[in-house]
FIDREN-333075 format. One record per residue (C-alpha): y, x, z. Coordinates in steps of 0.02 Angstrom, whole numbers, always signed. Layout:
Y,X,Z
Y,X,Z
...
# end
This chain:
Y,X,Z
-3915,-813,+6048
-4059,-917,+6017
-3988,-1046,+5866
-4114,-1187,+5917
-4026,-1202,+6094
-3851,-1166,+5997
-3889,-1299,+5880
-3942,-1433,+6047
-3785,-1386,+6161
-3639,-1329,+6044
-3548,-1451,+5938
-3362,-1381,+5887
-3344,-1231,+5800
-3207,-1141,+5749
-3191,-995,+5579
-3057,-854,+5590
-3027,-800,+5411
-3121,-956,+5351
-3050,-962,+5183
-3162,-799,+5133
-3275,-830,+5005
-3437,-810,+5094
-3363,-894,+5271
-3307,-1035,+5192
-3493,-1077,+5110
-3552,-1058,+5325
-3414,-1188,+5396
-3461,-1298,+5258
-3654,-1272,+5305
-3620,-1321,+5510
-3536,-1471,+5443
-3666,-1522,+5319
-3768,-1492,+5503
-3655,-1630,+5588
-3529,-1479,+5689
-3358,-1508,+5715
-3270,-1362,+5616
-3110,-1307,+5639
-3037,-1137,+5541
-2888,-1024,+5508
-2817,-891,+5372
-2677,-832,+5321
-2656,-929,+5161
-2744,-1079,+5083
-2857,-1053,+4969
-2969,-1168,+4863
-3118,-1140,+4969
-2992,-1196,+5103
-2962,-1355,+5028
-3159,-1384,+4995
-3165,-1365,+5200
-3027,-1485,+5210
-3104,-1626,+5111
-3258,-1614,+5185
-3202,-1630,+5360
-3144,-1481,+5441
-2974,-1448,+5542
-2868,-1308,+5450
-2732,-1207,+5512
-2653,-1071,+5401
-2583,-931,+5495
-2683,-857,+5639
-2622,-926,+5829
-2719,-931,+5997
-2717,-1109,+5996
-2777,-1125,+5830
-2937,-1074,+5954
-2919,-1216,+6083
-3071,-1301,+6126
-3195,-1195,+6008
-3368,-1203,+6095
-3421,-1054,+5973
-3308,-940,+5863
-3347,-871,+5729
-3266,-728,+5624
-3270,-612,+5485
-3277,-427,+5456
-3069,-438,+5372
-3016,-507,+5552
-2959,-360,+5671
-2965,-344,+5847
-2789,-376,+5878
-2818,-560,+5781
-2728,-675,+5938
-2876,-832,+5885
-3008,-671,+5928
-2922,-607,+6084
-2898,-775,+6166
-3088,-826,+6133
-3161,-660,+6211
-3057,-659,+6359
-3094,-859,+6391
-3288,-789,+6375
-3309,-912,+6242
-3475,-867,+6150
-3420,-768,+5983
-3534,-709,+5819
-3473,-620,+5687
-3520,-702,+5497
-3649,-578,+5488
-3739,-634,+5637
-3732,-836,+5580
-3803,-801,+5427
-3946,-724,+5502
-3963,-858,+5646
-3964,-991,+5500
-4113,-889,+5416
-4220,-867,+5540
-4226,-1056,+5528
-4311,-1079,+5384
-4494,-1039,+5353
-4450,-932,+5170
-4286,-818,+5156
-4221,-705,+5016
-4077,-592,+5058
-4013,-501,+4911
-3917,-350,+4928
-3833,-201,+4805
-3689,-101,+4801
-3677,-194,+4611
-3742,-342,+4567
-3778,-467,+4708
-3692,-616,+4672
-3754,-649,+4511
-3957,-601,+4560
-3935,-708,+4733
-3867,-847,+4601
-3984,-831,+4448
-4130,-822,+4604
-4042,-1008,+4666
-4079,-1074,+4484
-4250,-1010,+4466
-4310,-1093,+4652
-4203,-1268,+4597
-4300,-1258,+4446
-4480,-1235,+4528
-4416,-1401,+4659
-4394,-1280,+4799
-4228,-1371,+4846
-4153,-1201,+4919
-4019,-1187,+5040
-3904,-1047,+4958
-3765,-940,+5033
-3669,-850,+4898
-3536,-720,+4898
-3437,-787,+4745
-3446,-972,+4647
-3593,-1036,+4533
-3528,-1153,+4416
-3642,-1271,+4443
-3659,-1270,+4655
-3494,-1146,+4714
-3514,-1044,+4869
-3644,-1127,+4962
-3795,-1265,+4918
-3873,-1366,+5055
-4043,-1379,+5025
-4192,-1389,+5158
-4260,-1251,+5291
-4407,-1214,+5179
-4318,-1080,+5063
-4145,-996,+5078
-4075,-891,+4971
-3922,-783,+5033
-3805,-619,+4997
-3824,-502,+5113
-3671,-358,+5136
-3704,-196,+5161
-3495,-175,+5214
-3508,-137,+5391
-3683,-119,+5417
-3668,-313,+5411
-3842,-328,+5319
-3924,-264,+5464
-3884,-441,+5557
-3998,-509,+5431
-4204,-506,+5433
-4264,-616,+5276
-4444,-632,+5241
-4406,-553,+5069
-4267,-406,+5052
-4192,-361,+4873
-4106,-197,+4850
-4035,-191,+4667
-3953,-30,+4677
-3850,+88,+4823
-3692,+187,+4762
-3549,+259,+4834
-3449,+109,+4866
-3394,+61,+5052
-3315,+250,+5098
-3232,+155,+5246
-3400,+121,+5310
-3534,+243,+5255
-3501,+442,+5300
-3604,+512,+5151
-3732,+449,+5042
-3882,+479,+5167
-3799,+377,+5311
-3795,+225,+5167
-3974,+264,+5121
-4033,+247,+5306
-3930,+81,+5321
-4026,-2,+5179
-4192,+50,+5245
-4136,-29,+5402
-4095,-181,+5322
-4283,-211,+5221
-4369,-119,+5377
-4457,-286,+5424
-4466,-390,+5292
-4553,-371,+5098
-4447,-262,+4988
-4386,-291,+4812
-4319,-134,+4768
-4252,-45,+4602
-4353,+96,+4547
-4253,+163,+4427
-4101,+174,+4553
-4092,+360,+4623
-4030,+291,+4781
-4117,+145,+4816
-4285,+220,+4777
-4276,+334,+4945
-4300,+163,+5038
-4475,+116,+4987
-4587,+65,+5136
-4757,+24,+5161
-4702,-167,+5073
-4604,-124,+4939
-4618,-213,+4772
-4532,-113,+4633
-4450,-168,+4481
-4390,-68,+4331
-4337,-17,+4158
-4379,+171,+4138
-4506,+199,+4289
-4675,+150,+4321
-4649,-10,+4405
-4727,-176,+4455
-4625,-293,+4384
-4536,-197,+4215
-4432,-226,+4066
-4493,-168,+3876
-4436,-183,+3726
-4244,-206,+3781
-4152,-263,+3624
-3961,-173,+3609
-3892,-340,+3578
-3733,-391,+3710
-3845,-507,+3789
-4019,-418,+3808
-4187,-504,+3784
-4349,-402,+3832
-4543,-421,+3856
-4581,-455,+4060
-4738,-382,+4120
-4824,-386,+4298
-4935,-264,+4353
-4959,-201,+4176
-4986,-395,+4117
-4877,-465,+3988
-4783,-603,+4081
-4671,-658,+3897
-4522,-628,+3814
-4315,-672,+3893
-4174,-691,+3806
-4019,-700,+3943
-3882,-778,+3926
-3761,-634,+4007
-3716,-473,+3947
-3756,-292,+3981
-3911,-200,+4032
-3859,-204,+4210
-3919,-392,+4202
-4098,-349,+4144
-4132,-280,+4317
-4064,-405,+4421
-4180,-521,+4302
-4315,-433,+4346
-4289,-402,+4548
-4266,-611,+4522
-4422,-611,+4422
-4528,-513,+4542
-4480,-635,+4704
-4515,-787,+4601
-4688,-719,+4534
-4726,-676,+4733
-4685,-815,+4771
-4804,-893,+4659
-4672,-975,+4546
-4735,-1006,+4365
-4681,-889,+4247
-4605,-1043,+4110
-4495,-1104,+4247
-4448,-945,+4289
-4414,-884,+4106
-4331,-1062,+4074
-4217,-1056,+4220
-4157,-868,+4169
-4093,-893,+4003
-4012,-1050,+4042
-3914,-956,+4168
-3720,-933,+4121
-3658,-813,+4260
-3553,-845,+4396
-3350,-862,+4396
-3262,-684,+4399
-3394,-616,+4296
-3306,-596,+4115
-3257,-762,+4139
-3152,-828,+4003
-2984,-882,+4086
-2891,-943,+3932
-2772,-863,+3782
-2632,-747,+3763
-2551,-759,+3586
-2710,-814,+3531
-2806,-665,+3611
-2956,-713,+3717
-2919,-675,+3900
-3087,-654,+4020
-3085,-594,+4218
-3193,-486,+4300
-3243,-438,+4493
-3270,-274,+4459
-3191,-148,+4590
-3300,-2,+4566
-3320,+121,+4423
-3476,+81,+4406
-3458,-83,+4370
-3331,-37,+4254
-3421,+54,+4177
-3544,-80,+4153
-3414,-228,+4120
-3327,-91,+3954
-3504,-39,+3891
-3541,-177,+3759
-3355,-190,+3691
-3363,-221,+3545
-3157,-288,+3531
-3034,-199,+3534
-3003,-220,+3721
-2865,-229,+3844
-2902,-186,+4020
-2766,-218,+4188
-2874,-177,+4334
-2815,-197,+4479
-2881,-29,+4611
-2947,-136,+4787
-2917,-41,+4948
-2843,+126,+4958
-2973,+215,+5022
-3106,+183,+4891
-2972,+221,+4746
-2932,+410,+4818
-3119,+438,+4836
-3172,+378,+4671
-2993,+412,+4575
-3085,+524,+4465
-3226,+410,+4415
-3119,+269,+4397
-3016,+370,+4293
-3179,+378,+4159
-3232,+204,+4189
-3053,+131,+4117
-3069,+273,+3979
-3200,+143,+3906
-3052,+48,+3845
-2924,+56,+3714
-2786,+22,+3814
-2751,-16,+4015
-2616,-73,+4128
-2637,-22,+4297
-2580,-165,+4448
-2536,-109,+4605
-2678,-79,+4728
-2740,-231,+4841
-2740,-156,+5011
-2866,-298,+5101
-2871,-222,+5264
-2809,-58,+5246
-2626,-4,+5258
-2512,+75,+5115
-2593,+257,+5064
-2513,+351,+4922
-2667,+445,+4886
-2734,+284,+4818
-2614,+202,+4760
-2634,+110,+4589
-2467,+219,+4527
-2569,+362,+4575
-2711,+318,+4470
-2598,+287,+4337
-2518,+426,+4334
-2713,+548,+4350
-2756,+419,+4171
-2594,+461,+4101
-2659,+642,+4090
-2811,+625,+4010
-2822,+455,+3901
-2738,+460,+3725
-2738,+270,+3714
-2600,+153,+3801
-2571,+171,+3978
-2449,+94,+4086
-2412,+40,+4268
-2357,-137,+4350
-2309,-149,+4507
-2304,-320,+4526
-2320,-466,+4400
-2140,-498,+4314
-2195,-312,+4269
-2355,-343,+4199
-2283,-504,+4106
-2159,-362,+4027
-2303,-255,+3987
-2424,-403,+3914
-2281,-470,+3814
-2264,-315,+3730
-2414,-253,+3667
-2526,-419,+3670
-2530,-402,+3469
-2612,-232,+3474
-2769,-305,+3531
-2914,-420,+3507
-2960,-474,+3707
-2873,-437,+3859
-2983,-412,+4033
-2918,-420,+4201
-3020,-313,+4330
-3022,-334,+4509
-3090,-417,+4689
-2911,-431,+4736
-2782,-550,+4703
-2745,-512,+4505
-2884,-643,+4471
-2765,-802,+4544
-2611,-690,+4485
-2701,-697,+4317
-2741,-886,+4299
-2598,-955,+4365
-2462,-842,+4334
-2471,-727,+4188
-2569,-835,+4060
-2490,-976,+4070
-2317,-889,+4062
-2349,-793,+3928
-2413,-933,+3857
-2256,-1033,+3880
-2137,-902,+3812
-2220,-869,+3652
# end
């Protein structure tokens, strides 16, 4: 579909599963473009609400007529085939694009586009990347898979520069051709996609096959996709944008250099070493895009992170409580390495599938903390599976880990289990991409809270 002629002769359009983070930041962009917009989930959701206020027609639950008098439909990669809104619109041959393919239509638009994309670390480059380019007056358009604090999901900003996520879950990325294409890292993390490690590897050289590549050198993955364009950044490889002298501190600072030349010294603002590379893949697209260094360094290390990123959510018995996205055990991994309290982690396991393939790893990855309460798995698309099962991981830690370990199957449990051993420790994390993050704020905290 050519999106010049969409944009001239299509005027209504209608989101199934519109309340998902990164669909909800595209209905709000087609009505910053003067579209009608219409959309439907199964539950309302803040981003909901923002869709709402701004203009657009909500329906919660999924109907046929929910689909009535779209002129274009639009849908993400959660909605199945069976969805009654999506069966309706492709037997009335009304025209039909998954998220994937919008986001692409909407950057081939604009004369400069970054598309970031990781198995780890996405949303916070794609958003530290926003700040550097609305620093240097750039006024980007920005399409993020999570909330900034200071923009949420989605920025309107000209056709001169976008900035967007770009998801690697069901070969979506390869919707997407940017004029610049990050790769921060490829790991073993959509098993419901990918067969094996070398069918993900080919993916993600589709994906930065025609555009210039940003990739990690130190990654062992992503440095198989170098082409004939790639830019590399890096920590322990030769490189051409690198990191030295990487302090140990929670929040690293180290000495930028650019083809060998000294670019300065960064102090972030967010912890772990994990965000020293996405600093520098950010610091390599600015400096090619001929973005002075100052406003790049100044933008950096006034950025704070994103929400779900060891956010601090509030108290429990006077212990700091934070939330985290993580859902791999990588990330894990990452999110436990600094501890320096003695820490409390209830992760909740998302999807089945990726919990029986990794129940070993994430097994390790928890082992990082002094004490854990497992929540029962969040099964997005997927249906129940025993083999990955959040009592199934708890019962492989309850093997191996000599600190506290216990299981909640739903929240009155984990308010039993928080009530009971919040005094043992100094900060309590909740882990996740499912629903333990709302469960979290709005549930457990505050009722904990209130029976103190």
């Amino acid at each position: 579909m050519n999106f010049e002629i969409f944009f001239a002769n299509y005027k209504k359009i209608h989101f199934i599963g519109a309340g998902g983070v990164s669909m909800s930041g595209l209905a709000a962009y087609c009505i910053t473009e003067g579209f009608s917009v219409s959309g439907s989930d199964k539950v309302m959701s803040d981003g909901l609400k923002r869709l709402r206020a701004l203009g657009a027609k909500i329906f919660i639950g999924h109907k046929a007529e929910n689909a009535f008098g779209a002129e274009l439909v639009v849908y993400s990669s959660a909605v199945s085939d069976k969805n009654p809104e999506l069966r309706f619109v492709r037997k009335n041959g009304i025209p039909v694009l998954k998220r994937s393919e919008l986001l692409g239509q909407i950057l081939s638009l604009c004369r400069r586009s970054v598309a970031v994309s990781g198995s780890h670390g996405k949303t916070t480059a794609t958003a530290m990347l926003a700040e550097v380019f609305i620093a240097a007056g750039l006024n980007p358009t920005v399409f993020l898979g999570g909330e900034r604090k200071t923009f949420g999901n989605f920025r309107s900003g000209g056709r001169a520069f976008a900035v967007a996520e770009a998801c690697e879950y069901k070969r979506n990325f390869l919707d997407i051709s940017p004029s610049i294409a990050v790769v921060l890292n490829i790991d073993n993390d959509h098993v419901d996609t990918f067969s094996d490690m070398a069918d993900e590897t080919a993916a993600f050289q589709g994906f930065i096959k025609h555009s210039l590549a940003v990739v990690n050198a130190d990654d062992f993955y992503a440095c198989k996709v170098f082409n004939s364009t790639t830019i590399t950044f890096g920590i322990k490889h030769l490189s051409a944008y690198s990191a030295k002298y990487v302090s140990k501190s929670a929040c690293r600072a180290f000495t930028a250099y650019a083809y060998g030349k000294r670019l300065g010294r960064i102090r972030l603002n967010i912890a772990g070493e994990h965000n020293v590379y996405n600093a520098l893949a950010v610091i390599a697209v600015a400096s090619e895009l001929k973005i002075p260094f100052q406003i790049v360094k100044r933008a950096i290390e006034e950025f704070d992170g994103v929400k779900r990123r060891n956010e601090y959510i509030g108290e429990i018995g006077g212990v700091p409580c934070y939330a985290d996205y993580a859902h791999h055990p990588t990330e894990i991994s990452a999110l436990l390495q600094d501890k320096t309290e003695k820490t409390l982690a209830v992760f909740q396991p998302h999807t089945y599938s990726r919990t029986a393939k990794l129940l070993g790893d994430f097994v390790l990855s928890l082992k990082k903390a002094d004490g854990v309460i497992i929540y029962k798995t969040y099964p997005a698309r997927e249906k129940f599976s025993a083999s990955g099962d959040g009592k199934t991981l708890y019962l492989k830690m309850k093997d191996t880990f000599s600190g506290y370990v216990d299981y909640a199957g739903g929240y009155r449990a984990l308010l039993r289990e928080l009530k009971a051993h919040v005094k043992e420790f100094n900060k309590i994390i909740f882990i996740g991409a499912g629903d333990i993050y709302g469960i979290a704020k709005t549930r457990v905290v505050d009722r904990v809270l209130d029976s103190r």
